[in-house]
N, CA, C and O atoms as CSV, one atom per row, in Angstrom:
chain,resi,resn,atom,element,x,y,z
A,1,UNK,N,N,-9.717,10.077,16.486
A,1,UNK,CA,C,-8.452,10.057,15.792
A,1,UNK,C,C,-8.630,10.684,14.412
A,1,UNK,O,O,-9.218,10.064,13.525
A,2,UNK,N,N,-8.052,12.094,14.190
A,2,UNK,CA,C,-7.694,12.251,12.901
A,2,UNK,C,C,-7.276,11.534,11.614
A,2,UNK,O,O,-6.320,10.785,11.813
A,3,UNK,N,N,-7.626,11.546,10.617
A,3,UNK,CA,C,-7.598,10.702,9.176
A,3,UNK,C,C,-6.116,10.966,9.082
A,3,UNK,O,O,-5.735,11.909,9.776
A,4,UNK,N,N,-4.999,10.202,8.221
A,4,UNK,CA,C,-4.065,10.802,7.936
A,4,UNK,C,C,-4.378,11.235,6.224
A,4,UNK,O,O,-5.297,10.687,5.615
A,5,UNK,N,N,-3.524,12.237,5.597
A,5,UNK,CA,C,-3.475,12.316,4.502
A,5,UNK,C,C,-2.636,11.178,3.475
A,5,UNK,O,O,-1.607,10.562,3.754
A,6,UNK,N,N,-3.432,11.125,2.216
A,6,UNK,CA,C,-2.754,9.954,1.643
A,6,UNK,C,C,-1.976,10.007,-0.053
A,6,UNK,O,O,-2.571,10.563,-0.976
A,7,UNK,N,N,-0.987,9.533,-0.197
A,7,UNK,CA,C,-0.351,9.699,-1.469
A,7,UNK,C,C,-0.332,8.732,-1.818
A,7,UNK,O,O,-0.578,7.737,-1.135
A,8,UNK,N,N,0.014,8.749,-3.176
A,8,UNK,CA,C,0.484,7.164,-3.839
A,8,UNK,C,C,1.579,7.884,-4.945
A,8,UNK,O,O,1.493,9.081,-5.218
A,9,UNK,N,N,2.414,7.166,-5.423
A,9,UNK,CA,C,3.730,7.361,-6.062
A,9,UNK,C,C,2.838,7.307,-7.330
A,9,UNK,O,O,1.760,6.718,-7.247
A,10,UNK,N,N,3.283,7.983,-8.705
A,10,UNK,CA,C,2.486,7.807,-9.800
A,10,UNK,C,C,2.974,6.483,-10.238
A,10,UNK,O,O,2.126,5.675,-10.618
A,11,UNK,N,N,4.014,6.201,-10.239
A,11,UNK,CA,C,4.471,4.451,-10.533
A,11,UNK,C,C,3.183,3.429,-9.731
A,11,UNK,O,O,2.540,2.729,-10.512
A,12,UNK,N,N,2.937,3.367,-8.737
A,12,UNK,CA,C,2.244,2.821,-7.835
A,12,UNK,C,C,0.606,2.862,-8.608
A,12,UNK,O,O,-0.171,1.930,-8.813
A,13,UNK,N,N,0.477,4.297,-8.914
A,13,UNK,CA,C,-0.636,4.295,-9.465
A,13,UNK,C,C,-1.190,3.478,-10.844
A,13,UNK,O,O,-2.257,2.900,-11.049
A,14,UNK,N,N,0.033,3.687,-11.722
A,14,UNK,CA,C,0.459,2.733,-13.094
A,14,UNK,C,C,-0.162,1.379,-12.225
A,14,UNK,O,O,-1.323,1.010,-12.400
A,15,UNK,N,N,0.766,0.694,-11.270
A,15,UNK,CA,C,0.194,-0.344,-11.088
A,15,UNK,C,C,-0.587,-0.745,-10.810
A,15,UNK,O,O,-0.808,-1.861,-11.281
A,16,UNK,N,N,-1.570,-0.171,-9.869
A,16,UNK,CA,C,-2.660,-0.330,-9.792
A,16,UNK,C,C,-3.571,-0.735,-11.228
A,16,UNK,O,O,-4.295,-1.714,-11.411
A,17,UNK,N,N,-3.242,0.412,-12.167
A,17,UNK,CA,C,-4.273,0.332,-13.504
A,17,UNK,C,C,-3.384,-0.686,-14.076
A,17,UNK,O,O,-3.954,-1.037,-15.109
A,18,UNK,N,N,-2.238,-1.379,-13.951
A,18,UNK,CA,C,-2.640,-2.874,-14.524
A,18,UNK,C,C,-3.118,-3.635,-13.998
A,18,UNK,O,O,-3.760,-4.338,-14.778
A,19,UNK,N,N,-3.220,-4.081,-12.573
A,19,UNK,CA,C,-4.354,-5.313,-12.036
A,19,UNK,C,C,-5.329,-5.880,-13.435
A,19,UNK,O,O,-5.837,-4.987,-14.114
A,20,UNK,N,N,-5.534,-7.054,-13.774
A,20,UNK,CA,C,-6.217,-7.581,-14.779
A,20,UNK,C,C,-7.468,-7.455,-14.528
A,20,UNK,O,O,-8.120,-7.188,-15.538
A,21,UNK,N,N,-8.231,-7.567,-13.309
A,21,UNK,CA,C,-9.528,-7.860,-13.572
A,21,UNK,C,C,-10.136,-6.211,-12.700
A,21,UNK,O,O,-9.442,-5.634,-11.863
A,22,UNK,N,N,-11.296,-5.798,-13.072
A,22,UNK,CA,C,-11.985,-4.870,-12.188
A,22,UNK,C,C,-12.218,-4.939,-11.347
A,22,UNK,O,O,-12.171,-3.881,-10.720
A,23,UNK,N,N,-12.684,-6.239,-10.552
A,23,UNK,CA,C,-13.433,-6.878,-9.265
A,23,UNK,C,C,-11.911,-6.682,-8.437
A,23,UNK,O,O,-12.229,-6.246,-7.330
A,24,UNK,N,N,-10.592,-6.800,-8.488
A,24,UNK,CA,C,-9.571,-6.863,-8.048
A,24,UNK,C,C,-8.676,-5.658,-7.916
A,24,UNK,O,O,-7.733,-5.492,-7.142
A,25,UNK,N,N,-9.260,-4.707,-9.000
A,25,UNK,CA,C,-8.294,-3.487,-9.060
A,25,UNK,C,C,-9.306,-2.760,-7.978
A,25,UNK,O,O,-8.762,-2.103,-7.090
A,26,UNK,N,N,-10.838,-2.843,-8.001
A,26,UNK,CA,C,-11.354,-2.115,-6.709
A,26,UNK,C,C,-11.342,-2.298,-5.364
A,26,UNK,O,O,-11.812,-1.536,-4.519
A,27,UNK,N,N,-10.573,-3.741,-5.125
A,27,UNK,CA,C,-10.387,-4.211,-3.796
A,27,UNK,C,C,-9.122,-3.400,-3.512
A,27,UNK,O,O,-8.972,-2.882,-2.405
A,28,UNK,N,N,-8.451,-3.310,-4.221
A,28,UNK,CA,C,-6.754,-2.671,-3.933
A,28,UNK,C,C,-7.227,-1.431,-3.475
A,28,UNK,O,O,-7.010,-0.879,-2.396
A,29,UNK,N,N,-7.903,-1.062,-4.436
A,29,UNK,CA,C,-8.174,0.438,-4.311
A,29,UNK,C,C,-8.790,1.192,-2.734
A,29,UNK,O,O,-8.384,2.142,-2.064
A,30,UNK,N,N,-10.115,0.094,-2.557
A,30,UNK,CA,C,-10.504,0.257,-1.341
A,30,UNK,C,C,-9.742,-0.045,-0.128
A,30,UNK,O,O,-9.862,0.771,0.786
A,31,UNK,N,N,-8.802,-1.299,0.107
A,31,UNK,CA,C,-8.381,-1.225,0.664
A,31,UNK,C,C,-6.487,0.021,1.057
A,31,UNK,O,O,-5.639,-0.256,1.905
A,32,UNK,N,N,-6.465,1.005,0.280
A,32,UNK,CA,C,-5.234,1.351,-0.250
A,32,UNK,C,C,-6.396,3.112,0.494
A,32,UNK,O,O,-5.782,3.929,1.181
A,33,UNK,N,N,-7.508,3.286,0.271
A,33,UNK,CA,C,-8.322,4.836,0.632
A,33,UNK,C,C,-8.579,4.085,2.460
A,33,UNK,O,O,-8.958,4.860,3.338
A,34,UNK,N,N,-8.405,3.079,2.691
A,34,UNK,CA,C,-8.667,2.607,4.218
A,34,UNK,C,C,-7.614,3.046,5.012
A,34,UNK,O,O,-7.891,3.659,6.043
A,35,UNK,N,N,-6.313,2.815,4.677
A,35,UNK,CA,C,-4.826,3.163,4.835
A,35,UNK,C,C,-5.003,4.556,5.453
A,35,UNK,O,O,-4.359,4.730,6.488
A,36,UNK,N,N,-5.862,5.734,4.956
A,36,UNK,CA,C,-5.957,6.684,5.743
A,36,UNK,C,C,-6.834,7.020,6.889
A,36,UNK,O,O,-6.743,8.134,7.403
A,37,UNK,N,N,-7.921,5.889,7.452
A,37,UNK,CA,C,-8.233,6.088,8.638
A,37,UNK,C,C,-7.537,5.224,9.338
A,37,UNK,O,O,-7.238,5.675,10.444
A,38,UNK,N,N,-7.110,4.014,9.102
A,38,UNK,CA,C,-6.032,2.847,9.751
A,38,UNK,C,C,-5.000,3.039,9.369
A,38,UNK,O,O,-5.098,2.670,8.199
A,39,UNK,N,N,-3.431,3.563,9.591
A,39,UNK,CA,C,-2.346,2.989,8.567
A,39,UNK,C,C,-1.813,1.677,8.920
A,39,UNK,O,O,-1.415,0.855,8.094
A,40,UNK,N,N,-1.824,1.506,10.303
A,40,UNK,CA,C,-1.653,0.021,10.811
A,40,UNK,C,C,-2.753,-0.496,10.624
A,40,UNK,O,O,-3.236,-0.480,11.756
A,41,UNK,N,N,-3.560,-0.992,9.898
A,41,UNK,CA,C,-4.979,-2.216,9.927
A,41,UNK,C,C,-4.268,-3.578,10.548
A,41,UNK,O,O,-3.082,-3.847,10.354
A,42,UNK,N,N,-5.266,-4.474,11.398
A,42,UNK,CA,C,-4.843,-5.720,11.387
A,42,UNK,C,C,-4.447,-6.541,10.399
A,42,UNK,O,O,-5.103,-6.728,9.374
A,43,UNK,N,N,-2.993,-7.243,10.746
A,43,UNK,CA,C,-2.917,-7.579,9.170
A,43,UNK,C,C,-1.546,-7.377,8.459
A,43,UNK,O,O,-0.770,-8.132,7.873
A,44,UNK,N,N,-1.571,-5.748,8.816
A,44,UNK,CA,C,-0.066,-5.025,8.281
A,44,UNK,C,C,1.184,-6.029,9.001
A,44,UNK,O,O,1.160,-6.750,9.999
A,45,UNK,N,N,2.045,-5.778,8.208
A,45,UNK,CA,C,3.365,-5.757,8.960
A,45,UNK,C,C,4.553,-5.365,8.324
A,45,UNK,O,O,4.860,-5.728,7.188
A,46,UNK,N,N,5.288,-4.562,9.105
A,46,UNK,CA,C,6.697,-3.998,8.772
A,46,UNK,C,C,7.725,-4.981,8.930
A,46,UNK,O,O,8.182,-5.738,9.786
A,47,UNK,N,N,7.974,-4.478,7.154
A,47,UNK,CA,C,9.140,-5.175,6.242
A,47,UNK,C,C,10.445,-4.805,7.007
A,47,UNK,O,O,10.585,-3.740,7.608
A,48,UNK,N,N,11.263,-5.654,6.937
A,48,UNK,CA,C,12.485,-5.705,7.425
A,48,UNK,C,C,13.263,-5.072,6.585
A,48,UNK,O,O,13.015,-5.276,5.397
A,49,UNK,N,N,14.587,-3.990,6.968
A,49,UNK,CA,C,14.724,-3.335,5.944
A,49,UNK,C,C,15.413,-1.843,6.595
A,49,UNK,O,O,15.029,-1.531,7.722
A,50,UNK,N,N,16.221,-1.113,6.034
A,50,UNK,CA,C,16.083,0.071,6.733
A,50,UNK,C,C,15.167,1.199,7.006
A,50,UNK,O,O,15.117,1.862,8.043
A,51,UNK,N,N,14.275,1.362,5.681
A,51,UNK,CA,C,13.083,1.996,5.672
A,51,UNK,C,C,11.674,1.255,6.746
A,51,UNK,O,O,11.429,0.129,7.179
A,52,UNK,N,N,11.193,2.239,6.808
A,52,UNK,CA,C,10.123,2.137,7.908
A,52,UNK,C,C,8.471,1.446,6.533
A,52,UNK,O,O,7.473,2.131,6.306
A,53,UNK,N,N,8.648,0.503,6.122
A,53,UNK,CA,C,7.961,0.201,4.919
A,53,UNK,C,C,6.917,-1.081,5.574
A,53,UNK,O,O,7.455,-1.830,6.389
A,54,UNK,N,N,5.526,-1.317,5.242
A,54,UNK,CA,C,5.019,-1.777,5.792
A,54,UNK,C,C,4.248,-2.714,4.400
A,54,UNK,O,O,4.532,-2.889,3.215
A,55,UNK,N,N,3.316,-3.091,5.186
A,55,UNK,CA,C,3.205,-4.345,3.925
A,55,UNK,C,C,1.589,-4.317,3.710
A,55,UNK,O,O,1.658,-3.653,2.676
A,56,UNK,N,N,0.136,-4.527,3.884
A,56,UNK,CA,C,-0.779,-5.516,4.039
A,56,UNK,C,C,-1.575,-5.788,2.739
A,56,UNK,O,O,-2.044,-5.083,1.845
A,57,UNK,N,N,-1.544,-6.656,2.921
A,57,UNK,CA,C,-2.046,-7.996,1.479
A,57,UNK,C,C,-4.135,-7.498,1.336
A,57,UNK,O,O,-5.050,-7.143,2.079
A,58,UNK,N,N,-3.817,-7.902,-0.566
A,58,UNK,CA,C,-5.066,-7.739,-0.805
A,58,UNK,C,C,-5.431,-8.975,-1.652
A,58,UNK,O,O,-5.164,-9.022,-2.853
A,59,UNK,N,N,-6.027,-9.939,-1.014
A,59,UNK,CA,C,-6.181,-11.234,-2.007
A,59,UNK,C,C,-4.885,-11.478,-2.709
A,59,UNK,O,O,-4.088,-11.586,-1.777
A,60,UNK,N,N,-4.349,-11.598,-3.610
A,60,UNK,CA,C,-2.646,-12.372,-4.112
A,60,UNK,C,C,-1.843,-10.740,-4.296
A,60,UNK,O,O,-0.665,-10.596,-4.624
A,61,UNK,N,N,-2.437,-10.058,-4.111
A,61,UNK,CA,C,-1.845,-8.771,-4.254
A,61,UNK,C,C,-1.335,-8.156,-2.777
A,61,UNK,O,O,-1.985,-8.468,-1.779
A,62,UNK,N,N,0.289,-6.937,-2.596
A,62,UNK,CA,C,0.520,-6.590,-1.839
A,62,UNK,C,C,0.296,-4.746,-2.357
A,62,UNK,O,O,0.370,-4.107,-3.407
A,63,UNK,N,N,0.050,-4.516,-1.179
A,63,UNK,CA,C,0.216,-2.847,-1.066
A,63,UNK,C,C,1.709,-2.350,0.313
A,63,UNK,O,O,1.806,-2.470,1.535
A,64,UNK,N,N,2.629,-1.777,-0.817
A,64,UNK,CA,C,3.658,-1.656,0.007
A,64,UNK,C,C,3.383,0.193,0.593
A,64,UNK,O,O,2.759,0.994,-0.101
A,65,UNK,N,N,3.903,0.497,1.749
A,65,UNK,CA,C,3.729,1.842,2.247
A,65,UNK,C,C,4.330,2.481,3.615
A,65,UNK,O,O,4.076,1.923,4.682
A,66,UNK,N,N,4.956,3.400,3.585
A,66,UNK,CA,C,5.562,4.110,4.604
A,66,UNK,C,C,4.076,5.013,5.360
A,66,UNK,O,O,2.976,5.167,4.831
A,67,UNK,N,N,4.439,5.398,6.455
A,67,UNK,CA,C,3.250,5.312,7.744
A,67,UNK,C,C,4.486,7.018,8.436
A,67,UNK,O,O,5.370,6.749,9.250
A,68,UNK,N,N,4.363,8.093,8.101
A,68,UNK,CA,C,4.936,8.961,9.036
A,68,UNK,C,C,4.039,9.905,9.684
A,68,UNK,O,O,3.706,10.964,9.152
A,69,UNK,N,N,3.527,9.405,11.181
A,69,UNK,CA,C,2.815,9.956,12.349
A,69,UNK,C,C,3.045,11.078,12.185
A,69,UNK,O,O,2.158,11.698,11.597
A,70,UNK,N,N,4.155,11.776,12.558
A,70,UNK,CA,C,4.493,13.506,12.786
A,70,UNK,C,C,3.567,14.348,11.573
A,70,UNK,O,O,2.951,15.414,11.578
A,71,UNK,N,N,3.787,13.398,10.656
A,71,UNK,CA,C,3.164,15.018,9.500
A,71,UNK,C,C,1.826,14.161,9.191
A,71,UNK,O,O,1.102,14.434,8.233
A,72,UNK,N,N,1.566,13.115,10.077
A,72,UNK,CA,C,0.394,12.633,9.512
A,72,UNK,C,C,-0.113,12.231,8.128
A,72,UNK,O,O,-1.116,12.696,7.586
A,73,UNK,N,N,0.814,11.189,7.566
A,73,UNK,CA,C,0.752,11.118,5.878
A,73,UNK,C,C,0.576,9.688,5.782
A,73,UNK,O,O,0.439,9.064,6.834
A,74,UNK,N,N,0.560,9.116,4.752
A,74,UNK,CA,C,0.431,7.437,4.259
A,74,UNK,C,C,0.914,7.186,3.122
A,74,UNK,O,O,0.012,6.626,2.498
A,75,UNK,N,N,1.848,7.277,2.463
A,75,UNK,CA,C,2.973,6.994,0.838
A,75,UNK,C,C,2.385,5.743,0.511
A,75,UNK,O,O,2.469,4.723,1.196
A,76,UNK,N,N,1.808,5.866,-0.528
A,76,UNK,CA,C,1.899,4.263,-1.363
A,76,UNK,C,C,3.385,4.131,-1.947
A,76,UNK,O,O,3.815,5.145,-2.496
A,77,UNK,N,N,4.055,3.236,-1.909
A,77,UNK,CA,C,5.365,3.448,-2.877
A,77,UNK,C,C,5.018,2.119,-3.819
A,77,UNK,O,O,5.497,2.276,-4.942
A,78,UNK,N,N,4.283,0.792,-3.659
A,78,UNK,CA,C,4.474,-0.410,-4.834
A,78,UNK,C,C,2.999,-1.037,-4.323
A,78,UNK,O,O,2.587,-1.190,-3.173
A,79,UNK,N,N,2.409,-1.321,-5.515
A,79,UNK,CA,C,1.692,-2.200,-5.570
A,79,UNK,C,C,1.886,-3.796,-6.393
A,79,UNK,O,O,2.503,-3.980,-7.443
A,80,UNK,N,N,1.414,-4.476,-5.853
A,80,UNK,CA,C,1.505,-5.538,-7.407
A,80,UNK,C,C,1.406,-6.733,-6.864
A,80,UNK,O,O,1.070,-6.859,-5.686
A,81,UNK,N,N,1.652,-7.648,-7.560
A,81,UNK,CA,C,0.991,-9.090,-7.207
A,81,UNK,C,C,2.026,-9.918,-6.024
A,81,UNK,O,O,3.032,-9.212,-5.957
A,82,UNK,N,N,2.123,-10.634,-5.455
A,82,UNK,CA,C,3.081,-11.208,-4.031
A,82,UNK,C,C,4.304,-11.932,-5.063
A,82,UNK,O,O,5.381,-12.061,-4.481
A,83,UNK,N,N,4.289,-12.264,-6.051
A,83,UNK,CA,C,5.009,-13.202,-6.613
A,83,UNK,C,C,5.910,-11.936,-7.116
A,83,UNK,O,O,6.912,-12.489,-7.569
A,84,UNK,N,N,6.077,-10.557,-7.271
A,84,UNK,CA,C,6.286,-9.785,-8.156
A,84,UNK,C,C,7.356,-8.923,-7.455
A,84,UNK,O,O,8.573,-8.886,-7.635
A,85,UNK,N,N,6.332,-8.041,-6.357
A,85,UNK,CA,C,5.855,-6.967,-5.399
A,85,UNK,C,C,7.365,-6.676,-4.716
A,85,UNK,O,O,7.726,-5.501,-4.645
A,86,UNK,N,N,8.250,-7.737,-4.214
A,86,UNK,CA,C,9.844,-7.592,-3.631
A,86,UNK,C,C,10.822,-7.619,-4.674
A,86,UNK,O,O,11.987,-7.349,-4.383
A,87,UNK,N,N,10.649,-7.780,-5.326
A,87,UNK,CA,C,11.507,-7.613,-6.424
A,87,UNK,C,C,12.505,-6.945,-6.501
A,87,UNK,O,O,13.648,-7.383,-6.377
A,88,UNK,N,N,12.254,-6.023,-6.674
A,88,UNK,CA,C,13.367,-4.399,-6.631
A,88,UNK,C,C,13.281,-3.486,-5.446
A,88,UNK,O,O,13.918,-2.433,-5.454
A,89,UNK,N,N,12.668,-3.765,-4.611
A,89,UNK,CA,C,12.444,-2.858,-3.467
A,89,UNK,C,C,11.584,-1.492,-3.697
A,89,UNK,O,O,11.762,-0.801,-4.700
A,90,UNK,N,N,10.689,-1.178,-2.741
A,90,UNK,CA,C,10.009,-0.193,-3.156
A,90,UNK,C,C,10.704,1.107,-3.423
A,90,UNK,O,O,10.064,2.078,-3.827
């Protein structure tokens, strides 16, 4: 199976570089560069919603992301903590 290619929104990226601690901003991270050999990992699940937006959790943190097969891609659109993360919609 081919890798897909991967983006992240520069907002998304902002969030990432606030995560407070280092030990936590590299778990996001790693798990967020995994997204392109898995975009479904065990785990994921798609948000209810009209967008095709998917979810999977990193310790109290979510990584939100659209998954489009045809062009083979992976969008980060929100990162941020579970208490936070639905807020405004990605």
């Amino acid at each position: 199976m081919a890798a897909y290619s991967l983006s992240i929104k520069p907002s998304a990226v902002e969030e990432v570089e606030e995560i407070s601690t280092k030990r936590d901003r590299q778990r996001v991270v790693r798990r967020i560069a995994a997204l392109a050999a898995e975009p479904r990992p065990r785990g994921c699940e798609k948000l209810t919603g009209p967008a095709d937006v998917y979810r999977v959790r990193q310790g109290p943190y979510r990584i939100l992301y659209v998954v489009d097969d045809a062009a083979r891609t992976v969008d980060v659109l929100k990162v941020g903590h579970r208490r936070e993360v639905y807020r405004h919609g990605p």
